[in-house]
C-alpha positions in Angstrom: 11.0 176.8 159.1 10.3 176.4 155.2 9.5 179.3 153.4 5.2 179.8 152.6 4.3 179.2 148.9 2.5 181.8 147.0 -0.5 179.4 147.5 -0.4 179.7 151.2 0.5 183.7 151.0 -2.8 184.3 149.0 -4.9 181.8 151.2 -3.7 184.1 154.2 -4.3 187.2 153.0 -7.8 185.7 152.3 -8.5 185.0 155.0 -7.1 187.5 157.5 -9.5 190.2 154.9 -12.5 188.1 155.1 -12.3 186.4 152.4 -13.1 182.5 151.7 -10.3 181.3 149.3 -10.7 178.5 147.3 -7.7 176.5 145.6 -6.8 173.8 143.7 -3.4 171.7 143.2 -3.2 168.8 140.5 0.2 166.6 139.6 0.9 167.2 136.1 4.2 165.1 136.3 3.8 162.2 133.4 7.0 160.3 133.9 8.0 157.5 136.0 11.4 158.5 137.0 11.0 162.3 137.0 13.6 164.9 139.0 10.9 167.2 140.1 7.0 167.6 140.4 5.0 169.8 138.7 2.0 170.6 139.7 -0.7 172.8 138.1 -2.8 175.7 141.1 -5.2 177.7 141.2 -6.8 180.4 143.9 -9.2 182.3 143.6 -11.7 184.3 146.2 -14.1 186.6 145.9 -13.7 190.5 147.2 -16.6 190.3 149.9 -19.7 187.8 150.1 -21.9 188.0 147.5 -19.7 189.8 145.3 -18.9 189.4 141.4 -15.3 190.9 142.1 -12.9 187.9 142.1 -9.2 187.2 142.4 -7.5 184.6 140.8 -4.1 183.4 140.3 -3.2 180.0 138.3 -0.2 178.4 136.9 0.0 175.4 134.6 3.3 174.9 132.2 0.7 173.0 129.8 0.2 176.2 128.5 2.2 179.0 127.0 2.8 183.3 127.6 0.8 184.5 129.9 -1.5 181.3 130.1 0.9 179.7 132.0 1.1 181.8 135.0 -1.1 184.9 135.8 -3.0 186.5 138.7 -5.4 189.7 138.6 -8.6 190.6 139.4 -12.1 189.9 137.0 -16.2 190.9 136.5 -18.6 189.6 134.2 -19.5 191.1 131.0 -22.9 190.4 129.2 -21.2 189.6 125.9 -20.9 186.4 123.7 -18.1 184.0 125.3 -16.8 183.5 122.1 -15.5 187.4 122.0 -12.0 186.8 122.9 -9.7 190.3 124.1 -6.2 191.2 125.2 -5.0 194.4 125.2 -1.5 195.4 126.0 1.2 198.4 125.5 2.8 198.4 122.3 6.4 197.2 122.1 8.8 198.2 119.3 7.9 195.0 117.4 4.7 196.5 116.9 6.0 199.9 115.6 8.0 197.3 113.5 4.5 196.0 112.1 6.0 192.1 112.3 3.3 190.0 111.6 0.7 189.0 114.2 -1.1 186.0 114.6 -3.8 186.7 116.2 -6.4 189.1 114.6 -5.9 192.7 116.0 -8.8 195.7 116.1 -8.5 199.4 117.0 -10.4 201.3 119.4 -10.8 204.1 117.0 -9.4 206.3 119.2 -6.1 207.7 118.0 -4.7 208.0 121.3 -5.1 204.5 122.5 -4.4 203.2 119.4 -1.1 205.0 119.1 0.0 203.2 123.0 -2.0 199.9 122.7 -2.7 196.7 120.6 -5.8 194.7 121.0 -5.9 191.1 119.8 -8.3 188.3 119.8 -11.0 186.2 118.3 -14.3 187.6 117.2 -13.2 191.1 118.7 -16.0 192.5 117.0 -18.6 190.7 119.5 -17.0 192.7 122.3 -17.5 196.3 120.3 -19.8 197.8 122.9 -17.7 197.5 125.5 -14.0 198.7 123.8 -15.4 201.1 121.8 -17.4 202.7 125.0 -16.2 206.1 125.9 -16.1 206.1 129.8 -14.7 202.4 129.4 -11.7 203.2 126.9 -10.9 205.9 128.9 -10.4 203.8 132.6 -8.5 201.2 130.3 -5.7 204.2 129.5 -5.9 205.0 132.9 -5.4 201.9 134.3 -2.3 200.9 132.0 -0.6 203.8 132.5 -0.4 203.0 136.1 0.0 199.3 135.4 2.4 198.9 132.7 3.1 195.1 133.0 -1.3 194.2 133.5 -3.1 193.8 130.3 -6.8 194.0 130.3 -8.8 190.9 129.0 -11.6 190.0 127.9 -12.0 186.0 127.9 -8.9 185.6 126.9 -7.8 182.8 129.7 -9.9 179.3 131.0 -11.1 180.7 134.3 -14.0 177.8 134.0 -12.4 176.9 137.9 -14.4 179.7 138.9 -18.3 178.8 138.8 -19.5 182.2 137.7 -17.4 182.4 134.7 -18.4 178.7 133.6 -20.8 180.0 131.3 -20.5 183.8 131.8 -18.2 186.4 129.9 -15.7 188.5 132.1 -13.1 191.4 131.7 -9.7 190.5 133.9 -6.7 193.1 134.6 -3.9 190.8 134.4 -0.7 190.1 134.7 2.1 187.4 133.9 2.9 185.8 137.1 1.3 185.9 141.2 0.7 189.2 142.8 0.8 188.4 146.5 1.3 191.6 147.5 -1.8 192.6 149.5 -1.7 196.1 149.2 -1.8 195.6 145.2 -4.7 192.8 145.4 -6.8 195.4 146.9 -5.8 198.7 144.6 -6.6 195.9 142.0 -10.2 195.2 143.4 -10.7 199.3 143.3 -9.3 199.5 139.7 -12.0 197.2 138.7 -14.6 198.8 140.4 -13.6 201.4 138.1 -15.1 199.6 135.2 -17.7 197.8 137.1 -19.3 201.4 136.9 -19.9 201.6 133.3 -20.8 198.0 132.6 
């Protein structure tokens, strides 16, 4: 018996919680005479009926970083789309102050700024949400339990997803599927978290 895809994991764990998943498999393979196929997926569902609490996973090797393969867990924000976010731990190449290509902000807040780096476009647009107290404080929280999720702020295409086609969102994510159910659902509380203050 072959082994289930991550696809079919997810669609599984959908559906034995209640959950409708939707996915989405393209061929991305562009020569005749190729070894292998590649394919590009997606899944997402939402957390319960009704809700604005989705999961999504997708992979594409189009793309590069964490573009190319991510899960985690998103809600919309009433912001501009064009206010683009990620925020991450620091490495040592950042103590090393190597130069960064994106634009970077602070939260002015000396203790997040001293563990983590936000980058982006138009970071400014998204002010009232990173410089917000209560919401600062659940994104410490949440990294220092996470280390490898980043928290986002428009910063991937989730236009598969009809809310998000024209609506603003902040994701916890990370490089790579989480199929682990236990984790999809601490993620859906985690959000909550920030659901609150928004």
């Amino acid at each position: 018996m072959a082994e289930k895809t991550a696809i079919e994991i997810l669609k599984d764990f959908a559906k034995r919680t209640g959950r409708e998943p939707q996915s989405h498999v393209k061929d991305m393979s562009f020569f005749m005479n190729h070894t292998h196929t590649v394919h590009a997926r997606t899944i997402w569902f939402a957390d319960k009926p009704g809700s604005n609490r989705f999961f999504a996973a997708s992979s594409n090797h189009k793309h590069l970083g964490i573009k190319a393969s991510y899960s985690g867990v998103f809600i919309p924000l009433d912001i501009p789309q064009k206010a683009i976010a990620n925020i991450r731990r620091k490495t040592l190449f950042d103590r090393l102050q190597l130069p960064n290509l994106r634009k970077t902000e602070k939260f002015n807040n000396k203790k997040l700024d001293k563990k983590l780096l936000i980058s982006g476009e138009q970071i400014e647009r998204a002010s009232k949400i990173l410089h917000d107290q209560k919401i600062q404080h659940e994104i410490l929280g949440f990294m220092k339990k996470n280390p490898p999720y980043r928290v986002i702020i428009n910063d991937i295409d989730l236009s598969y997803i009809p809310l998000f086609k024209s609506k603003s969102y902040l994701g916890l994510v990370r490089a790579f599927w989480e199929i682990d159910g236990e984790n999809i659902e601490k993620l859906f509380e985690d959000i909550k978290q920030f659901e609150k203050h928004l």
